[in-house]
PAZAPA-4460 file (N, C-alpha, C; in steps of 0.05 Angstrom, whole numbers, plus 32768, in hexadecimal, padded with zeros to 4 digits):
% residues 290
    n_x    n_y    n_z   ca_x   ca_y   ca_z    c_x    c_y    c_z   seq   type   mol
   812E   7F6C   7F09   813C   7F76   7F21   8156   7F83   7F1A     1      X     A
   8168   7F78   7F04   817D   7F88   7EF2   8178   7F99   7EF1     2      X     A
   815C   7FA3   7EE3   815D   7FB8   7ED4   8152   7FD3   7EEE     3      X     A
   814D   7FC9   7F01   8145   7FD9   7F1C   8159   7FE4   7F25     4      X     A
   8172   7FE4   7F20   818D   7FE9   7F2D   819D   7FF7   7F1A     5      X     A
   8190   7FF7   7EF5   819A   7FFA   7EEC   8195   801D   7EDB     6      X     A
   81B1   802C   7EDC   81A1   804C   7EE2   819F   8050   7EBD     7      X     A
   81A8   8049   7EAC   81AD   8044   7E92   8190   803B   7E85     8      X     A
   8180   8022   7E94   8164   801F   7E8F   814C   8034   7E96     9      X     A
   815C   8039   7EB7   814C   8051   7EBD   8143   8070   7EB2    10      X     A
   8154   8078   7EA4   8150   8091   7E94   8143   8084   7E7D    11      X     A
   8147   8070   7E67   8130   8062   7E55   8117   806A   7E5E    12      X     A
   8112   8060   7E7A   80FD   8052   7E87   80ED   806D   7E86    13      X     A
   80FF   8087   7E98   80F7   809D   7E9B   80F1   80B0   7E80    14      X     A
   8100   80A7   7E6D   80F6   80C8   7E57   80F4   80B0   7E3C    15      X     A
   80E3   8098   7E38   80E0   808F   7E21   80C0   8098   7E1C    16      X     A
   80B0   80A0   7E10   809A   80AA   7E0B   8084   808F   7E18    17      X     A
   8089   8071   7E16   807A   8064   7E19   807C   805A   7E35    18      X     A
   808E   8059   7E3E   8098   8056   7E5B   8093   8069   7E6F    19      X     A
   8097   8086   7E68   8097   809A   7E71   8075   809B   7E76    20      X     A
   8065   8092   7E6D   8047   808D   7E70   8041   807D   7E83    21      X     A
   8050   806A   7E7F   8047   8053   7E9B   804C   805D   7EB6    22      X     A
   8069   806B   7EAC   8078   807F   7ED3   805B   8090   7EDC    23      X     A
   8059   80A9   7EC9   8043   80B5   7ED2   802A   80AD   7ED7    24      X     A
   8021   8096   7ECF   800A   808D   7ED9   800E   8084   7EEB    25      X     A
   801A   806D   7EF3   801D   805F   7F0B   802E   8068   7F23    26      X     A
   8039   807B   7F1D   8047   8090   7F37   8044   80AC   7F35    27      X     A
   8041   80BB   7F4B   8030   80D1   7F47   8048   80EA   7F4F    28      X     A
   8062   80E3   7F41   8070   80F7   7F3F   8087   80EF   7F55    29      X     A
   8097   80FD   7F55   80B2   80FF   7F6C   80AE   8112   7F86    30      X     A
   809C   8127   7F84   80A1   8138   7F9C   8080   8142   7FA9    31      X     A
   808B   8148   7FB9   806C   814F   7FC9   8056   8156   7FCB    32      X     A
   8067   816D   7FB7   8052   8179   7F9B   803E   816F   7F90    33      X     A
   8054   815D   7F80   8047   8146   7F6C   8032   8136   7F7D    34      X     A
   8031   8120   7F91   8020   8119   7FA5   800C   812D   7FA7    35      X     A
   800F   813F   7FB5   7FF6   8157   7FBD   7FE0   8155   7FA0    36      X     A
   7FEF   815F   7F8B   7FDA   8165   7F70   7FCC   814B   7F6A    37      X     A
   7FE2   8128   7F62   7FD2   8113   7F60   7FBE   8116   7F7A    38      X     A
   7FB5   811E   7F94   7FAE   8116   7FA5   7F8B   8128   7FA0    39      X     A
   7F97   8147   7F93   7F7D   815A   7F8D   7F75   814F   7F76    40      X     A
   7F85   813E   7F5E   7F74   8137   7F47   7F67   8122   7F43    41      X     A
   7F6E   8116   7F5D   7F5E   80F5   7F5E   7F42   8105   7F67    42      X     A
   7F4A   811A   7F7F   7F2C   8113   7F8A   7F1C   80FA   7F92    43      X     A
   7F2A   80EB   7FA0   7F29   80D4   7FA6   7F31   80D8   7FC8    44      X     A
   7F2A   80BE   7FDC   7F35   80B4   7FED   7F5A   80AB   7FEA    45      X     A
   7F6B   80B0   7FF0   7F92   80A8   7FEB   7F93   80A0   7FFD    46      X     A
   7FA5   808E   7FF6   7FBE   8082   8011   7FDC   8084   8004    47      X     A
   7FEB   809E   800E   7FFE   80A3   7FFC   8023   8090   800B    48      X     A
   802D   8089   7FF0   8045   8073   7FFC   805D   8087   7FF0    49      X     A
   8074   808C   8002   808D   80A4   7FFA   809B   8085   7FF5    50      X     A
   8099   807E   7FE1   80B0   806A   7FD7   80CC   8066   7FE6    51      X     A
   80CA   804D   7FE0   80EB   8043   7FF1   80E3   802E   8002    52      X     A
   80F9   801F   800A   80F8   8007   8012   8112   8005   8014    53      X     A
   8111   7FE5   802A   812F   7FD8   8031   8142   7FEC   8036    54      X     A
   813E   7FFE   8044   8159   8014   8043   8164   8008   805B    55      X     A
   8186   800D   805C   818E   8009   8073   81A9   8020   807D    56      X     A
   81A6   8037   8076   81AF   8048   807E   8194   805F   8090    57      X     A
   81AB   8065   80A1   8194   807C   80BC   818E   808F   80AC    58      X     A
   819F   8097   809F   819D   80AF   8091   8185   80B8   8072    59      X     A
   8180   809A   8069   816F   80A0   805A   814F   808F   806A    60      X     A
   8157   8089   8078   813F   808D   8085   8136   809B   8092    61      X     A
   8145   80B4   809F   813C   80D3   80A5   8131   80DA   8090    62      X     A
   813D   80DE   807C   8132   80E9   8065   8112   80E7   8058    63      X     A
   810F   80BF   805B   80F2   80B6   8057   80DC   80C8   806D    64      X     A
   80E8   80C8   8089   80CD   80D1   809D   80CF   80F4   8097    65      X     A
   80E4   80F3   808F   80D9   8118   8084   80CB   811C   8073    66      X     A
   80D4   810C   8064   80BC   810B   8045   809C   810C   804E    67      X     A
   809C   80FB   8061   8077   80EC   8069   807D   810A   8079    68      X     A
   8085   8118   808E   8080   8137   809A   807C   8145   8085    69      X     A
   8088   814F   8071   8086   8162   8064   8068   8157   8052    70      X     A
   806A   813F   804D   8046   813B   8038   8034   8142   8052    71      X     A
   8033   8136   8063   8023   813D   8075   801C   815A   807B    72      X     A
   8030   816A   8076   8031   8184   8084   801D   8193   8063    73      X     A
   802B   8182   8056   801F   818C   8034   8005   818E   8035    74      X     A
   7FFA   8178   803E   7FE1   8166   8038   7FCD   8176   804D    75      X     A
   7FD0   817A   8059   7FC7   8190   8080   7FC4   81AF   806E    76      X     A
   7FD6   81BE   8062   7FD8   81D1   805D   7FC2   81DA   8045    77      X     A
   7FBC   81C3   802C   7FAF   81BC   801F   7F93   81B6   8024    78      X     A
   7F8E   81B1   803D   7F78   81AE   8040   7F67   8188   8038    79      X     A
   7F81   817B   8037   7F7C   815C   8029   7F7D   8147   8039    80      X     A
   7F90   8151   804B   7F92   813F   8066   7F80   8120   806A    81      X     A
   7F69   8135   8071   7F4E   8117   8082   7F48   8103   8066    82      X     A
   7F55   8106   804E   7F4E   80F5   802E   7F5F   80E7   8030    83      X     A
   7F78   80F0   803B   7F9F   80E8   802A   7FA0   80E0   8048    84      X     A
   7FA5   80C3   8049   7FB6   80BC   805C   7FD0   80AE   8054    85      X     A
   7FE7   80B1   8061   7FF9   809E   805C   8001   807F   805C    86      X     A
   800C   806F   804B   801A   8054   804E   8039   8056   8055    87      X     A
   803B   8045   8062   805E   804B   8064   8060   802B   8065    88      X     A
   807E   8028   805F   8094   800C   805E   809D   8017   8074    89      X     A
   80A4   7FFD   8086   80B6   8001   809C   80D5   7FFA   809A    90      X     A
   80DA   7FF0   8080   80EC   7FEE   8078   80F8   8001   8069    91      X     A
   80EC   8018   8066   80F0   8032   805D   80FC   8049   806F    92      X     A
   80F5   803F   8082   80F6   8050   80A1   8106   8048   80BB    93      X     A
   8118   802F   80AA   8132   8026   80C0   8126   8004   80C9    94      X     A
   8114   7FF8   80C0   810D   7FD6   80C7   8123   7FC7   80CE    95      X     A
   8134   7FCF   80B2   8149   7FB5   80B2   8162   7FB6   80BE    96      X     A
   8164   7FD7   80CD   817C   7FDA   80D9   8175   7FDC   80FA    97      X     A
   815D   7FE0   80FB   8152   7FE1   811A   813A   7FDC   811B    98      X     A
   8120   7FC5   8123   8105   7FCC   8135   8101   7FE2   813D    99      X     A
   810D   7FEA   8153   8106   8005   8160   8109   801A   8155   100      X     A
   8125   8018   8143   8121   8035   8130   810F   8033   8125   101      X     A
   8108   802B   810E   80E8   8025   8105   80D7   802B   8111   102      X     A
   80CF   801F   812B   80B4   802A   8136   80BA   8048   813F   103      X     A
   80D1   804E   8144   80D7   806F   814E   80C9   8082   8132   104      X     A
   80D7   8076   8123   80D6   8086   8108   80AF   8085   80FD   105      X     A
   80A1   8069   80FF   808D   806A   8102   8078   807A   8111   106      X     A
   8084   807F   812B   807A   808D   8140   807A   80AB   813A   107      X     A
   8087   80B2   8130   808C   80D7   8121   807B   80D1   8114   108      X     A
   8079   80BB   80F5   8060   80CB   80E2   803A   80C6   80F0   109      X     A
   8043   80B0   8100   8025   80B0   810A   8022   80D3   8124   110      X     A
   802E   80D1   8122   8028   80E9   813B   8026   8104   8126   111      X     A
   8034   8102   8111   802F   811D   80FB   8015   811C   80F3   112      X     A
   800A   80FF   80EC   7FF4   80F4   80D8   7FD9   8104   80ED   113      X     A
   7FDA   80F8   8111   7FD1   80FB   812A   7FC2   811C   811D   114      X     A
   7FDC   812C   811F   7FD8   8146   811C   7FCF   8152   8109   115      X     A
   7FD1   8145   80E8   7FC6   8158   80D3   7FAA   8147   80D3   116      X     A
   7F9A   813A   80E7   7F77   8128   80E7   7F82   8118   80CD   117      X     A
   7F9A   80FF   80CE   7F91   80F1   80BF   7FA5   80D0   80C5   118      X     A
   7FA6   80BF   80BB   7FAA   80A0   80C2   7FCA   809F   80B4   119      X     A
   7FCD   8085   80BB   7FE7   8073   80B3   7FDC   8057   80AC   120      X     A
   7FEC   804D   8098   7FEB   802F   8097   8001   802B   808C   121      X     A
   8016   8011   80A4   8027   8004   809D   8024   7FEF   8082   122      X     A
   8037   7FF4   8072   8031   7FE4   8056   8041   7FC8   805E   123      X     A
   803B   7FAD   8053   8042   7F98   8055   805A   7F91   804C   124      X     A
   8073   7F89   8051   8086   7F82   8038   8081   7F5E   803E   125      X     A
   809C   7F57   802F   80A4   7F36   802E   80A3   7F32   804B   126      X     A
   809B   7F15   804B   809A   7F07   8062   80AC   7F09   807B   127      X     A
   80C7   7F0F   806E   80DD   7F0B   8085   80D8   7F27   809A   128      X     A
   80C4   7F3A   808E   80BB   7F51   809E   809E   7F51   80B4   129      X     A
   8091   7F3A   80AC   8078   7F38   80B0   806D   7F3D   80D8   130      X     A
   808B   7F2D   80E0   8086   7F2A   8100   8090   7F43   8103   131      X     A
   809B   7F4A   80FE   80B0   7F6C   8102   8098   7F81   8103   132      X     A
   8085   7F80   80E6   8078   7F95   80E6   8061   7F96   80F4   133      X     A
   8059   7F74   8105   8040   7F7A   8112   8044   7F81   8129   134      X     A
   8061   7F7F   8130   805E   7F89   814B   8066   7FA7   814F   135      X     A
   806D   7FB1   813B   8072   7FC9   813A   8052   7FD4   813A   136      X     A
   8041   7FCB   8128   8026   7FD7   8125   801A   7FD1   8146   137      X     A
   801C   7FBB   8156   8013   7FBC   8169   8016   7FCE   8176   138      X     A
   8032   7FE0   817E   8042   7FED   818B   8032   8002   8181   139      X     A
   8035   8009   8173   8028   8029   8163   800C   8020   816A   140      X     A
   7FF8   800C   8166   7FE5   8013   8173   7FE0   801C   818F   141      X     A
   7FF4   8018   81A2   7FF2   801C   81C0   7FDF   8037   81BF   142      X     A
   7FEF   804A   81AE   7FEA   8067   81A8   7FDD   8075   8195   143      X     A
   7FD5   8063   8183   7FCB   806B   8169   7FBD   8051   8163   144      X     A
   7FA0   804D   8163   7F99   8038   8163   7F95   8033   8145   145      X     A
   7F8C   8044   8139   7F82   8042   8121   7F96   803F   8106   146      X     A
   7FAF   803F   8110   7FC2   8034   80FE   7FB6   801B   80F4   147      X     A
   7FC0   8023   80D5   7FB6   8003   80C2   7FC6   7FF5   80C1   148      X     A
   7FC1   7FDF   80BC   7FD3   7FC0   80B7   7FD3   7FB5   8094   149      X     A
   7FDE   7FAB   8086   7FD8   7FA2   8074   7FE6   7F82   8071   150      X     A
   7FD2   7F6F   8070   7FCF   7F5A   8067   7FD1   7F47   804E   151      X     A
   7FE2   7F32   8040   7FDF   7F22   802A   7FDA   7F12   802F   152      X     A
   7FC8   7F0B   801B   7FB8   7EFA   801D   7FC4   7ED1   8014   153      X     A
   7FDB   7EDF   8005   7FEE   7EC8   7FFE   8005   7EBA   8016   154      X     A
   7FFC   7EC2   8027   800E   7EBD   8041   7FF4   7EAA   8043   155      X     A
   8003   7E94   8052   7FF5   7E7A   8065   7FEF   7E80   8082   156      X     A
   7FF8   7E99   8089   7FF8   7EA0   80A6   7FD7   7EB3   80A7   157      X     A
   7FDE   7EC3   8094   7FC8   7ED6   8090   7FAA   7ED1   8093   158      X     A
   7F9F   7EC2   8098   7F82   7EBE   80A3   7F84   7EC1   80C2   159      X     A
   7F99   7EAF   80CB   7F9C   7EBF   80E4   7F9E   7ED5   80EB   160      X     A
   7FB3   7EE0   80E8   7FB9   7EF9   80E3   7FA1   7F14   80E7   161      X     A
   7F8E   7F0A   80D1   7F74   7F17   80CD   7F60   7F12   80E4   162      X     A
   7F60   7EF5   80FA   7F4F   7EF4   8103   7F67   7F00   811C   163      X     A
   7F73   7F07   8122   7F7A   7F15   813A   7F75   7F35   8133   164      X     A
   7F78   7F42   811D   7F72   7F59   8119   7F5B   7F65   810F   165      X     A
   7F4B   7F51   8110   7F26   7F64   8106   7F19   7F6C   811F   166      X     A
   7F1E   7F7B   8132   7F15   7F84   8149   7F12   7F9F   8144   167      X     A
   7EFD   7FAD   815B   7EF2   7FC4   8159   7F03   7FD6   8152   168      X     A
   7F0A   7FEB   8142   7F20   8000   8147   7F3F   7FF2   8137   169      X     A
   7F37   7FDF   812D   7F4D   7FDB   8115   7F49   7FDA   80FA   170      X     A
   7F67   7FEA   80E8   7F5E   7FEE   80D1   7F6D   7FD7   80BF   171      X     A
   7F65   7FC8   80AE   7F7B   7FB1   80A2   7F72   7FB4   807C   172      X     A
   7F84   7FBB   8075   7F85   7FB6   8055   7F8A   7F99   804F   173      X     A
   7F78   7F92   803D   7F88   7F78   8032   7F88   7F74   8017   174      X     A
   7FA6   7F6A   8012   7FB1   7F64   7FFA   7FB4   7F4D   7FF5   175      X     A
   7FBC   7F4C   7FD7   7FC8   7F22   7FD5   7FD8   7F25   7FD3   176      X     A
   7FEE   7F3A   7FCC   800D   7F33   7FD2   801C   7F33   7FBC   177      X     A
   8037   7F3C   7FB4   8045   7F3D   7FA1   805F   7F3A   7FA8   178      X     A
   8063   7F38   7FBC   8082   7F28   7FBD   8087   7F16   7FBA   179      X     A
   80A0   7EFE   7FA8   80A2   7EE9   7FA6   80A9   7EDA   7FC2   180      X     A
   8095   7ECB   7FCD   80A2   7EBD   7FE4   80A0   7EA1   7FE1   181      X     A
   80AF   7E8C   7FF0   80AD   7E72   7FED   8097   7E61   7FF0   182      X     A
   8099   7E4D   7FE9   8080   7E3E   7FEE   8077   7E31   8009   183      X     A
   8084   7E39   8020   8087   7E2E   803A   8072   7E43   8045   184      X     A
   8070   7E5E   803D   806D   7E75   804E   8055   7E81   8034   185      X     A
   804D   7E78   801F   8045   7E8B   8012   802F   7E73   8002   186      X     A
   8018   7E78   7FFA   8005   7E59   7FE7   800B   7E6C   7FCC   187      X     A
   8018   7E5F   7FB8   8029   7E5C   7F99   800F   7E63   7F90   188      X     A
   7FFB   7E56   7F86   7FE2   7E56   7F77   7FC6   7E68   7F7A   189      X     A
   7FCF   7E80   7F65   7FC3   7E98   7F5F   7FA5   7E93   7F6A   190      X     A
   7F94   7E78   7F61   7F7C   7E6D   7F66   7F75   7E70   7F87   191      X     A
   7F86   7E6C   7F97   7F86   7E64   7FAD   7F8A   7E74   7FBB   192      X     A
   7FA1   7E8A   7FB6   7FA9   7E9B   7FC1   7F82   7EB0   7FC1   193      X     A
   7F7A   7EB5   7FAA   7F5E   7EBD   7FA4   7F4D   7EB5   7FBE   194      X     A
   7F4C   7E9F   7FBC   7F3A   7E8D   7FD9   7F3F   7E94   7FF0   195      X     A
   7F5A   7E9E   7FF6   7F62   7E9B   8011   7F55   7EC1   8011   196      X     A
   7F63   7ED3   7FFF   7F5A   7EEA   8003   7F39   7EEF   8001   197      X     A
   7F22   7ED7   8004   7F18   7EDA   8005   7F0A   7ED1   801D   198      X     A
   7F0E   7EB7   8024   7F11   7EAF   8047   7F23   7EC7   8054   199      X     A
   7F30   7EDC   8055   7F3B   7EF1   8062   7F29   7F0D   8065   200      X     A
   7F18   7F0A   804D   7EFF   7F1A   8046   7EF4   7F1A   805C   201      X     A
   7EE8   7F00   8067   7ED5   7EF1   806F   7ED7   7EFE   8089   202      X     A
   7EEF   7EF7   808A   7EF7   7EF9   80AF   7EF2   7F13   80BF   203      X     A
   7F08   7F30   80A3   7EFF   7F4A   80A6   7EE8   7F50   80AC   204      X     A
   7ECF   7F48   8099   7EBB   7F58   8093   7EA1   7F4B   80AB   205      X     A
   7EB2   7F33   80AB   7EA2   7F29   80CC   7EA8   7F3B   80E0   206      X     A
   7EC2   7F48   80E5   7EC4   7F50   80FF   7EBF   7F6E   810B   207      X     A
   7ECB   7F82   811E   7EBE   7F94   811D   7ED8   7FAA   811B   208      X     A
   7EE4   7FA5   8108   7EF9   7FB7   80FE   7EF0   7FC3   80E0   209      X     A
   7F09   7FD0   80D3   7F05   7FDF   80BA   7F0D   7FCF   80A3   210      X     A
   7F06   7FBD   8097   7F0A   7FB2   8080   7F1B   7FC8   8061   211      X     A
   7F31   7FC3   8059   7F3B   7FD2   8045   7F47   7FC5   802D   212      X     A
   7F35   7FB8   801F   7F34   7FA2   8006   7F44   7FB0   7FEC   213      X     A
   7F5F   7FB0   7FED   7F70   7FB7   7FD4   7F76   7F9F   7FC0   214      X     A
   7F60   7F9B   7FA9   7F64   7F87   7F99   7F56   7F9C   7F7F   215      X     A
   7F61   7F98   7F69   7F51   7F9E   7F4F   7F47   7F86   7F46   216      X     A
   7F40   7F72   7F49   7F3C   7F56   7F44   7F19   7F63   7F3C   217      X     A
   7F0B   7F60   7F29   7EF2   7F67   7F28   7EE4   7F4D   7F37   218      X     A
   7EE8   7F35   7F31   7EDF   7F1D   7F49   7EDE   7F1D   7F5E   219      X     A
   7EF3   7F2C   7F6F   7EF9   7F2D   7F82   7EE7   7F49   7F96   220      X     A
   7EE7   7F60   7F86   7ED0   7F74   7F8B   7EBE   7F6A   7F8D   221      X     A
   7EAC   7F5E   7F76   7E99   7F54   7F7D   7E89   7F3A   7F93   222      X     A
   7EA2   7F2F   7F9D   7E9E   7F19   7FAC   7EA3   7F33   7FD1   223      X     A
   7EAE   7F42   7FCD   7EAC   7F4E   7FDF   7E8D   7F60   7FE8   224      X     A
   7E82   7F65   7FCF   7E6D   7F76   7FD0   7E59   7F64   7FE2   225      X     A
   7E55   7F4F   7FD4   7E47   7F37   7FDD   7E4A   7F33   7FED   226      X     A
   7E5F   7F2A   8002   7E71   7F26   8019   7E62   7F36   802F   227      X     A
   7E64   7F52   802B   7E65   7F6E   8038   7E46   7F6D   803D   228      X     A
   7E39   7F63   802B   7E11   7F6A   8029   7E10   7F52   803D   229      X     A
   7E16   7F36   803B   7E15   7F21   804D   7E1C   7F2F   806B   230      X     A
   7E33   7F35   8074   7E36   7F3C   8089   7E30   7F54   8098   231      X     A
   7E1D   7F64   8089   7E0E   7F72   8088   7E24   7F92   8092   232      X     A
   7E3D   7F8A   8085   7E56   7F9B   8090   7E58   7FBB   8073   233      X     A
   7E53   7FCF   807C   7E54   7FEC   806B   7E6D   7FFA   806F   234      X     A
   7E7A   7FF7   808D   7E94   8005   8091   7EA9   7FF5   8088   235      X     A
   7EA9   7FF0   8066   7ECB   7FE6   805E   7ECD   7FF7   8042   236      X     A
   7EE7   7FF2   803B   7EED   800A   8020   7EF8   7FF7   800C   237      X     A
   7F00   7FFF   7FF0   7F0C   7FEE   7FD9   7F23   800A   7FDC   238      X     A
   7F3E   7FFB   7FD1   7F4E   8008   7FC9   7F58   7FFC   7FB8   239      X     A
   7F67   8012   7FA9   7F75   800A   7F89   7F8E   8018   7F83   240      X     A
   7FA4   800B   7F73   7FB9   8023   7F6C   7FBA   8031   7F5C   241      X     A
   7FC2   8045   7F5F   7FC4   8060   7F4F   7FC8   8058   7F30   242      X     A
   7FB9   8063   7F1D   7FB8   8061   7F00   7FAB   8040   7EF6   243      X     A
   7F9E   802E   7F10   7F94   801A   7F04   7F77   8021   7F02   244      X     A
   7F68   8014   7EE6   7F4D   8012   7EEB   7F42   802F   7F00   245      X     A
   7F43   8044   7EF3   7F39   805A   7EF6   7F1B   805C   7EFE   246      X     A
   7F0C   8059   7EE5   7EF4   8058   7EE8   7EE3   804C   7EF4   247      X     A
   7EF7   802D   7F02   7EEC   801C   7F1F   7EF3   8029   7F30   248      X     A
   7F02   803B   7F31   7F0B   8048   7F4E   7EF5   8057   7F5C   249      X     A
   7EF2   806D   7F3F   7ED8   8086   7F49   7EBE   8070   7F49   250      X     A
   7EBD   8061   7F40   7EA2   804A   7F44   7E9A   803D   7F60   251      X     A
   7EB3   8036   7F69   7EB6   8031   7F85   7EC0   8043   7F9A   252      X     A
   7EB9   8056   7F90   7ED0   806A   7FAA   7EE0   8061   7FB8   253      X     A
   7EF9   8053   7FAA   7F0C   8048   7FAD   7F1D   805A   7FBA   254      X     A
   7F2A   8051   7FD2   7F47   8063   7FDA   7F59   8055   7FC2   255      X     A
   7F6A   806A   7FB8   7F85   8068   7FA9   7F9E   8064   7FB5   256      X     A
   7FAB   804F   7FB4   7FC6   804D   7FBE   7FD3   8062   7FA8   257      X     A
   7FE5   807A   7FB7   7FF1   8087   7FA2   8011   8089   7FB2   258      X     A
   8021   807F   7F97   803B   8079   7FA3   804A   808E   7F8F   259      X     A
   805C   809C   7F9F   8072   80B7   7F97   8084   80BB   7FA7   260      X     A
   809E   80CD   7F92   80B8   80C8   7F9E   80C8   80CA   7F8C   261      X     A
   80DF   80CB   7F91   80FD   80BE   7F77   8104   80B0   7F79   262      X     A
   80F7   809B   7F8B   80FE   8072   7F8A   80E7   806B   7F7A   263      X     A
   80DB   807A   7F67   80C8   8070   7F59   80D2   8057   7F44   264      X     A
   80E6   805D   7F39   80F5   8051   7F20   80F4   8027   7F39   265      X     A
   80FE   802B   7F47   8101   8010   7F55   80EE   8004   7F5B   266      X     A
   80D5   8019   7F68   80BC   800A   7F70   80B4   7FFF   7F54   267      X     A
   80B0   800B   7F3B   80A8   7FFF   7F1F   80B8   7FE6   7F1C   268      X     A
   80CE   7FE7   7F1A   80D7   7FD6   7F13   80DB   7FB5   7F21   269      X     A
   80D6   7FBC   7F3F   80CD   7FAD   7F50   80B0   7F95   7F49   270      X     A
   80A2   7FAC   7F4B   808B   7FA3   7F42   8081   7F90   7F36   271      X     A
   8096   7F98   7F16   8091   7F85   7F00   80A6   7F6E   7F04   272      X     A
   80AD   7F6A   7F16   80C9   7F54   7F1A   80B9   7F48   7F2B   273      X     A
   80AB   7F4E   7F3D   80A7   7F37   7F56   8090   7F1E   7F43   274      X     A
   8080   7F2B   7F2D   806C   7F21   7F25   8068   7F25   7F09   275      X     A
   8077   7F05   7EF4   8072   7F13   7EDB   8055   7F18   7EC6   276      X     A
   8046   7F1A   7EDB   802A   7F1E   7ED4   802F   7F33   7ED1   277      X     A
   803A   7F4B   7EE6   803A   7F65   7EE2   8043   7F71   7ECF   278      X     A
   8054   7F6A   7EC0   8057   7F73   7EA0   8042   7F76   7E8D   279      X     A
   803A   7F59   7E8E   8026   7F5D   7E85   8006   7F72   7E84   280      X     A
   8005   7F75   7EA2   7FF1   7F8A   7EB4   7FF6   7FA2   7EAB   281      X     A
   8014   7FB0   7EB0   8019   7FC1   7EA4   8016   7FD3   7E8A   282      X     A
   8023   7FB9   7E7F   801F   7FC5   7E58   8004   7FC5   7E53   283      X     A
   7FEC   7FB9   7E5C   7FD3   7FB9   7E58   7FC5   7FDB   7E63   284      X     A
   7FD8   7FDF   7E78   7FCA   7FF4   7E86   7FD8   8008   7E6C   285      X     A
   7FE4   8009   7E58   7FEF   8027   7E4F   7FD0   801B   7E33   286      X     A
   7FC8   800C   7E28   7FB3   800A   7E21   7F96   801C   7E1E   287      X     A
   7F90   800E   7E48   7F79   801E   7E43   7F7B   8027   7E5C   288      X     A
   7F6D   8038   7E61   7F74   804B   7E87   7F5A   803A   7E98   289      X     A
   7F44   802A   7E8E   7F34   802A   7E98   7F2D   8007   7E9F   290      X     A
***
């Protein structure tokens, strides 16, 4: 988390030959550009994220909903649109300094998204956001039903959660979560946390919404496949992040989470701080791509 703040690591981070490999794989550039081309070379299904978080100035959160206009406008012009839908933080877009600004600011990219034929999904943060962002997603559904939700599976709340939102005409990603949260609000044990994202499986793929299973867990795919043939359910998708396990992606016609921007340097470093597994995940991924 030091070294996320720190601009001295950050240029290392940015022009060391071995580092400089991990940025480009796992973030797909700083500008819109960059997004657009990762988005034509996946040839893949995207859900693209303009980096940033926790902001609490108005001013750079104008900046974030222009970013999501201008990809959008990118993405429409390109002809990529109905592939590339967006993720957004609402804490990117004014959360922590206003609800309502947030949902205002929400309300512009869904109505851009409306216009170029393509979706939104609100991305999940830490817990202390969790009531904030569902009711914002409620709100934006008034108008936009098909706004996504995303779910962790390491929350104790989250089965619920899942069984109020697997209804006709809803879209819900589910994750297991990478924020460090307490043990009051969050089950500690990786084993379990597994179980529960799979009782959350259960619930989705029972109901008559859109199931959107973001795990690289190869156990976990496959317990879904299984899952999906039992409940005799075909309308759900796998998604994956950008530069992981490649060759499971095009295997599964996986949507790609692809995250870009010049808050790239923080989201990395983030990453590997909330979970020191992810170091490990990491350095394995400059290994092998596959």
């Amino acid at each position: 988390m030091a070294a996320s703040r720190n601009e001295t690591v950050r240029h290392l981070v940015a022009t060391a030959p071995i580092t400089r490999d991990v940025v480009t794989r796992f973030v797909a550039g700083e500008t819109t550009e960059s997004a657009v081309q990762a988005v034509r070379t996946l040839n893949l299904p995207v859900t693209l994220d303009y980096l940033g978080e926790d902001t609490e100035d108005k001013a750079q959160a104008e900046k974030t909903v222009q970013a999501y206009l201008e990809l959008l406008d990118a993405l429409h012009a390109a002809k990529l649109a109905r592939n590339a839908e967006v993720s957004v933080k609402l804490s990117a877009v004014g959360q922590a300094l206003d609800e309502s600004l947030a949902l205002t600011n929400a309300s512009r990219i869904c109505a851009a998204a409306e216009q170029c034929g393509t979706t939104v999904t609100l991305d999940m943060e830490d817990h202390t956001t969790t009531d904030s962002t569902l009711r914002v997603l409620d709100e934006l559904r008034r108008t936009w039903p098909w706004v996504g939700a995303v779910l962790q599976s390491y929350l104790h709340r989250t089965l619920e959660d899942c069984e109020r939102l697997a209804k006709a005409g809803s879209r819900v990603r589910l994750v297991k979560g990478a924020y460090a949260e307490p043990p009051d609000v969050a089950i500690q044990d990786p084993h379990e946390v597994d179980l529960n994202y799979v009782r959350c499986a259960n619930v989705l793929l029972a109901g008559e919404g859109y199931p959107m299973f973001a795990t690289h867990d190869p156990r976990l795919i496959d317990i879904i496949g299984e899952r999906a043939r039992w409940y005799d359910k075909t309308e759900f998708e796998h998604q994956m992040l950008y530069g992981v396990r490649p060759d499971e992606q095009r295997r599964l016609g996986a949507r790609v989470y692809v995250p870009y921007g010049e808050q790239w340097y923080g989201y990395l470093m983030r990453r590997l701080a909330e979970r020191p597994a992810n170091v490990t995940f990491f350095l394995r991924s400059l290994v092998s791509r596959s």
